[in-house]
SEMARPA-945489 format. One record per residue: z, y, x of N, C-alpha, C in turn; residue in three letters. Coordinates in steps of 0.2 Angstrom, whole numbers, plus 5000, padded with zeros to 4 digits. Layout:
<rs>
ZYXZYXZYXAla/...
</rs>
This chain:
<rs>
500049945004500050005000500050065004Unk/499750115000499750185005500350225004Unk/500750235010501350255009501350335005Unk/501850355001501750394996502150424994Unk/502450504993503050514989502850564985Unk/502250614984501850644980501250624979Unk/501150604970500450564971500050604964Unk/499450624965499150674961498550614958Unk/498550604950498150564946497650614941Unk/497050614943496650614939496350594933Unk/496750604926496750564921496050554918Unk/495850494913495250504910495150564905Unk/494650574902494350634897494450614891Unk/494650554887494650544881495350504879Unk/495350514873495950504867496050424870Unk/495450404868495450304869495550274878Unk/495050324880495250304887495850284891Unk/496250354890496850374890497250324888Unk/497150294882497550234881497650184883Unk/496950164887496750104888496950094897Unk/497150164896497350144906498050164907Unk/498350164899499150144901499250084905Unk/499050024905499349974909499250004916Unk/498850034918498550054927499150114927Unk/499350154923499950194924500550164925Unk/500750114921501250074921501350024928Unk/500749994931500649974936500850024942Unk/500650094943500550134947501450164947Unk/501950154943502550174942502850124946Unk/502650044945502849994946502749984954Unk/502250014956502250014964502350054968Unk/502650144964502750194966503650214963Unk/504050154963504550184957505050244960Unk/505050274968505250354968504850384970Unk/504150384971503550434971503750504965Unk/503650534965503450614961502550594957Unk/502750584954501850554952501650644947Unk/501150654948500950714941500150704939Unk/500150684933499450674930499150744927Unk/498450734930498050784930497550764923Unk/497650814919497150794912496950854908Unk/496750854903496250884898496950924895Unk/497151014893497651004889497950954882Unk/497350964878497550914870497650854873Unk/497850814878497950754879498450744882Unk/498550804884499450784889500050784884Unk/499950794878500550784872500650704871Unk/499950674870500150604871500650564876Unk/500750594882501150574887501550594889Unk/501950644883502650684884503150634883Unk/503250584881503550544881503750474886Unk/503150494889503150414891503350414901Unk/503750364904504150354909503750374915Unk/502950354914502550354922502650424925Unk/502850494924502650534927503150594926Unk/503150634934503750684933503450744932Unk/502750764930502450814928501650804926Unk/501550854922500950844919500650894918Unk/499950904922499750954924498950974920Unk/498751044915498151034913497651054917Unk/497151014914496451024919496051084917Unk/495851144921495551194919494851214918Unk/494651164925493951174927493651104922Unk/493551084917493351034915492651064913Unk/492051034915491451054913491451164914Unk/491651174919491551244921491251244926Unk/490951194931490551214935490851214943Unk/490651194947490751204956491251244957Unk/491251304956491651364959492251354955Unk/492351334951492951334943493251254946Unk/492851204948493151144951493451174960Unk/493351224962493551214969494151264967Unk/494151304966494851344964495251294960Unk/495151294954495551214954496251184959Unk/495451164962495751124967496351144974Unk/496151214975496651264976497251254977Unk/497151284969498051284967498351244967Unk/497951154967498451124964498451074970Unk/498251114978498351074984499151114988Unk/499451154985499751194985500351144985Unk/500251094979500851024979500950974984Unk/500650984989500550924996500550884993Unk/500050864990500150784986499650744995Unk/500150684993499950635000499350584999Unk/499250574991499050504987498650554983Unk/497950554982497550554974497350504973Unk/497350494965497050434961496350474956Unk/495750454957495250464952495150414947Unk/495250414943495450384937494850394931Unk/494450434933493650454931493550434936Unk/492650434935491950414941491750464942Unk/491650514939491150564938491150614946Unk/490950634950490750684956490950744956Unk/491150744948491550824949492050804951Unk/492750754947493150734948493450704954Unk/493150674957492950664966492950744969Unk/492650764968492550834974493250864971Unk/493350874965494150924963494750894967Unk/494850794968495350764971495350774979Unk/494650794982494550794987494650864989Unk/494950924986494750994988495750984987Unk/495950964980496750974979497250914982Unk/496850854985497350824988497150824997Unk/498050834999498250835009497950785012Unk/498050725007498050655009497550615008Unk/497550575006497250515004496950504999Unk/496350534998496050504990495650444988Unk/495550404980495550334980495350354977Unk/494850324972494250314967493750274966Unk/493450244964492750194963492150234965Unk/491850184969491150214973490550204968Unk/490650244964490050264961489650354960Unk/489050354955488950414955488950464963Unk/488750424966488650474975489450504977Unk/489750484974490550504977490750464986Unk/490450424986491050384992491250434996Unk/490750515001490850555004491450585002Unk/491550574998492150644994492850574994Unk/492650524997493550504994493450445002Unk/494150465002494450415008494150335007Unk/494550315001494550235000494050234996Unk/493150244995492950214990493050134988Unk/493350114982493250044981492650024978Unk/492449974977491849924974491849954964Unk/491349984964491549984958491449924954Unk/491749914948491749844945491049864939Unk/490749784936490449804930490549844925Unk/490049864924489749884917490349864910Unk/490349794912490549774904491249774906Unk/491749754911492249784912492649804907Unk/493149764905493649804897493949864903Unk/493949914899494249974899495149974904Unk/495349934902496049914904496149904909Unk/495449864912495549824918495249864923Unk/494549924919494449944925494750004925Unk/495250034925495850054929496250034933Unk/496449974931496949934931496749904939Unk/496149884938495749854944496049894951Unk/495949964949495850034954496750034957Unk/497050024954497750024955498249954959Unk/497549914954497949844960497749854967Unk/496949874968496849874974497249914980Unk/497549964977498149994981498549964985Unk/498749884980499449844980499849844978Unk/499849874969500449894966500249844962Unk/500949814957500949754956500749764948Unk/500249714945500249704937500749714933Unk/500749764928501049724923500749714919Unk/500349674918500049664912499449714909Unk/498849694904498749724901498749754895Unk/499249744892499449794886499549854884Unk/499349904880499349934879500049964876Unk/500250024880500950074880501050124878Unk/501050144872501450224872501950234868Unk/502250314870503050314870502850384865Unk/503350404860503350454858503950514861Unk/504250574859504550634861504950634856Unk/505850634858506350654851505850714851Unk/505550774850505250824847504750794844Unk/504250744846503750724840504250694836Unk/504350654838504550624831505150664827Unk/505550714828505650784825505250814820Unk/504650824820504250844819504050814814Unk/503950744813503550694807504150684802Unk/504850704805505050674799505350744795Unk/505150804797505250854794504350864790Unk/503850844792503350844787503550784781Unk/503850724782503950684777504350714773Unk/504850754774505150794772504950854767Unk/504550874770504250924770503650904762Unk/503350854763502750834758502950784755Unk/503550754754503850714750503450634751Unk/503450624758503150544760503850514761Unk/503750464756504450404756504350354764Unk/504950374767504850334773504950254773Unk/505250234767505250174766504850134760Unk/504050164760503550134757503050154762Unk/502450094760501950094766501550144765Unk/501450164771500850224774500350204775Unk/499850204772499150204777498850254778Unk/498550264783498150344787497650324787Unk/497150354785496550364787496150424790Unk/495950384797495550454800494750444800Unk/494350484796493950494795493350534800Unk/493650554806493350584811493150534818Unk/492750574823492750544829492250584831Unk/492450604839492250654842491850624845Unk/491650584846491050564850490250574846Unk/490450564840489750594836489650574828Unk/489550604825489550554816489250504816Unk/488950474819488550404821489150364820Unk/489650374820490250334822490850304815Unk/490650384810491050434804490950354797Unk/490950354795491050304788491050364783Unk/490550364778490550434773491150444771Unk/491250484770491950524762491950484759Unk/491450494755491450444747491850364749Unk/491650314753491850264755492450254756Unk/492550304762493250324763493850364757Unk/493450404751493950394749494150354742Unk/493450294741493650234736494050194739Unk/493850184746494550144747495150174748Unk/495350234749496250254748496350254740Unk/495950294736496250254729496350194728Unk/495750134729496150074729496850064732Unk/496950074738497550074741498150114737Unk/497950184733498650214731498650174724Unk/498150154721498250094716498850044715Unk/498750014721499149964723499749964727Unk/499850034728500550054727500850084737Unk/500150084739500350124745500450214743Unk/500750224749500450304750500050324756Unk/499350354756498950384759498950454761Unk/498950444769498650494771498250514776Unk/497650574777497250584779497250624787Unk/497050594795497450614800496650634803Unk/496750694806496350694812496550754814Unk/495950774822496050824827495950904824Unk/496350944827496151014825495251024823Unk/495051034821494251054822494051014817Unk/494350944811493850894808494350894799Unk/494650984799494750984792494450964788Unk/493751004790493250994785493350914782Unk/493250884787493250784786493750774780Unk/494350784783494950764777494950794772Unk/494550854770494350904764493950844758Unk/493350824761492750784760493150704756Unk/493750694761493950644759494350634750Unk/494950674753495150714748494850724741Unk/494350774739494050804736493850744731Unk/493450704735493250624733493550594730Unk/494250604731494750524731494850584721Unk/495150504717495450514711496050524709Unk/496550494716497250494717497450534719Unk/498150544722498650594728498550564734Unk/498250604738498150574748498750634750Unk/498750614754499050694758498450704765Unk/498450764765497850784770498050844776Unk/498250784779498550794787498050824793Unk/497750824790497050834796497250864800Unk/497050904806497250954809497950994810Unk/498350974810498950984807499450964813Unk/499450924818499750914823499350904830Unk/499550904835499450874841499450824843Unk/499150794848498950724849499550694849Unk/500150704853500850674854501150664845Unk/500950724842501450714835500950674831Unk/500350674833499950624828500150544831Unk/500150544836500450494840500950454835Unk/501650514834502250484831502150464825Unk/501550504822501650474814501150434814Unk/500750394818500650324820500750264818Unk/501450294823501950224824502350224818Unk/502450274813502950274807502350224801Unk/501750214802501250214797501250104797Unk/501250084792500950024791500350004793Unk/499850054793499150014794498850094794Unk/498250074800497850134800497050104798Unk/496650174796495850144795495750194799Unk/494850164803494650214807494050184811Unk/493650234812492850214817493350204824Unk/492550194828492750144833492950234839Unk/493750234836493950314838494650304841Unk/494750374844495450374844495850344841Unk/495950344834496550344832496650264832Unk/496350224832496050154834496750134841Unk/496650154846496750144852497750174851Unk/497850224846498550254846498950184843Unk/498650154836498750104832498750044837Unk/498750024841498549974847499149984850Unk/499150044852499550074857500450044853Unk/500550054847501050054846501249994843Unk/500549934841500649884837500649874830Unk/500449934828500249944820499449924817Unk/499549874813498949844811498449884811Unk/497849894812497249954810496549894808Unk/496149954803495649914802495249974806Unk/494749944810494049964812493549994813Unk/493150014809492250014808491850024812Unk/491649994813491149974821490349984819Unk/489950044820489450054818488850074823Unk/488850124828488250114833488550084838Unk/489250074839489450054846489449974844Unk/489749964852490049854851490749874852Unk/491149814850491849804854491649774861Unk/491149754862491249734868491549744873Unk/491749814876491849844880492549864881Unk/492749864873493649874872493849824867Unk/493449744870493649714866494449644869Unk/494649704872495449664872495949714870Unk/496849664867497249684864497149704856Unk/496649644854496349654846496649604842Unk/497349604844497849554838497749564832Unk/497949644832498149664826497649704823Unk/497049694826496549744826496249714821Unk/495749754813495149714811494749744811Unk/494049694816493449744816492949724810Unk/492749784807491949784803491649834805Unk/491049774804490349774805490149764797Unk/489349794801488849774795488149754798Unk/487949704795487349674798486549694800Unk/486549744804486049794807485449774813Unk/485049764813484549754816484649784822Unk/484649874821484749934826485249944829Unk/485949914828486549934833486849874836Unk/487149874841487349924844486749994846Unk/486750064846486150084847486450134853Unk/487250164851487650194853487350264854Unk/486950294848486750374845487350394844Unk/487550444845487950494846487950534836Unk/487450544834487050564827486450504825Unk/486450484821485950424817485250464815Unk/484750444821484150474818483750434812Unk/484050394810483950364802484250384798Unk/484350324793484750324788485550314789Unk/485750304795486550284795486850214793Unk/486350184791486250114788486950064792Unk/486950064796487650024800488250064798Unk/488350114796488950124794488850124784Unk/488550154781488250154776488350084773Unk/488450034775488349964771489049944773Unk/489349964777490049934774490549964768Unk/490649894765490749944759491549934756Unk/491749974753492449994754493049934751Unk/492549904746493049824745493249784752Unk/492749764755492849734761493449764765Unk/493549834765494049874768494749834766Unk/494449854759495249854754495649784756Unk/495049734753495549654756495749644761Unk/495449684767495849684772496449704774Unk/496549764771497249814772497549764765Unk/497549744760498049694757498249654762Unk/497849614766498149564769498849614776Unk/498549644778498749684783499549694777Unk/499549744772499849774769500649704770Unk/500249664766500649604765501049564769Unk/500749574774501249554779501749604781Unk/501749654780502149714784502649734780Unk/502449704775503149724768503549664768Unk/504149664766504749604766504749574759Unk/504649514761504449454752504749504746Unk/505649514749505849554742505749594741Unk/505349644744505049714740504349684737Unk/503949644739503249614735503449564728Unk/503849534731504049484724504649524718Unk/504349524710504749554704505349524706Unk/505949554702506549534703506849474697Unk/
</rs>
């Protein structure tokens, strides 16, 4: 191992990703346990990791997609922490030349994208299909920090969870009946989104049957939970935009089951062990297809996907054909096991 007692992590760029390299964080505490660790990341993402053990600082990333000059300043100020150890935890070349300008010491990252120049240790990059988990996970064994495993980890904030139970409080959501969430969004592109309408015949079916629903997503996708809402026949609650990642986080882990495209909220529900249903439309699970115990993936039988369009220059037809009964008997099952016999059976 490379000896170390400041080590500067250059986190991923995404909600999912970010989840999916908690084992490599967990790993990298597990071989550093009195290093000074501080991960470098996107601000909306560092709220997801206000609670969790790997790190003594969390630092936001300002130069993301501003360009050369905005990456070497960066770099700068945050070489100022004599960090000994950088981890690039991205591939990309910008992220490589930022850990090479702001780390004293040693930097580590996968030889890909013309980076090896820019970093001390390039490692082998691994393949393509590589679950997500592993190739982080990969980057931190290589150091000689020991596995834990790959499971997926995260921790919430006595302030997030502060915060959900003054909203339950607040919207009169019974904490002792089932929640389902549904996130109607994903930032990666409506290629991914399941219409309104679908989305919101199946929450009436669900509030039918005696759950309560409610509608989650990021600042930016009110519109979504608007669309959903408006549709539905029943009472939803429409949470959209309404918290930050770490407090949507907590009210995650309060919920029974979540529904949602192949997106963030997907990976939070993983993250915490809460059942989630899926909808998988221009992408594969291929790729994040481990820790799907409790995961139920739908599909619809499509000629053209995987296509991985960002926007459907068709009809949308792989998200479009799944249809919301198939949803619904899935979350019964799910529902069903998460409730105790004597609240499901009359008295």
């Amino acid at each position: 191992m490379i000896p170390a007692e400041r080590i500067l992590v250059r986190g991923p760029n995404w909600l999912g990703d970010l989840v999916m390299t908690t084992p490599a964080f967990r790993a990298l505490r597990a071989g550093y346990p009195d290093a000074e660790i501080t991960l470098h990341a996107r601000p909306a993402l560092l709220p997801l990791l206000e609670g969790a053990p790997w790190f003594d600082r969390r630092v936001a990333l300002r130069s993301y997609h501003r360009g050369p000059l905005a990456i070497w300043q960066e770099g700068l100020a945050l070489r100022a922490g004599d960090f000994e150890l950088g981890l690039c935890l991205t591939d990309s070349w910008s992220s490589a030349l930022l850990m090479r300008v702001a780390c004293s010491g040693i930097t580590v990252g996968y030889s890909r994208g013309g980076r090896r120049a820019l970093l001390d240790r390039a490692i082998p990059a691994p393949p393509w299909l590589t679950p997500r988990e592993h190739h982080a996970l990969g980057l931190i064994e290589a150091l000689g920090c020991p596995s834990r495993g790959d499971a997926l980890e995260l921790h919430v904030s006595e302030r997030q969870v502060d915060t959900i139970d003054a909203c339950f409080a607040r919207e009169g959501v019974n904490a002792l009946e089932p929640l389902v969430l549904c996130a109607p969004g994903a930032s990666y592109g409506s290629a991914k989104r399941w219409p309104a309408p679908a989305f919101a015949a199946c929450a009436d079916a669900l509030v039918e049957r005696g759950a309560q629903v409610a509608l989650i997503g990021a600042p930016g996708e009110e519109s979504l939970g608007r669309a959903v809402t408006g549709a539905m026949k029943r009472r939803a609650w429409d949470l959209t935009g309404r918290f930050d990642l770490g407090e949507t986080a907590a009210l995650v882990k309060r919920s029974q089951l979540v529904v949602c495209s192949d997106a963030g909220a997907r990976h939070l529900a993983v993250g915490f062990g809460v059942p989630c249903i899926a909808l998988f439309g221009p992408t594969s699970v291929a790729k994040t297809a481990l820790n799907l115990e409790r995961v139920s993936v739908v599909t619809s039988e499509v000629g053209c996907r995987p296509c991985y369009h960002r926007d459907c220059p068709t009809d949308h037809r792989c998200m479009n054909r799944i249809e919301p009964t198939r949803v619904v008997l899935l979350a019964d099952g799910w529902l069903a096991a998460s409730v105790p016999a004597a609240k499901r059976e009359p008295a």
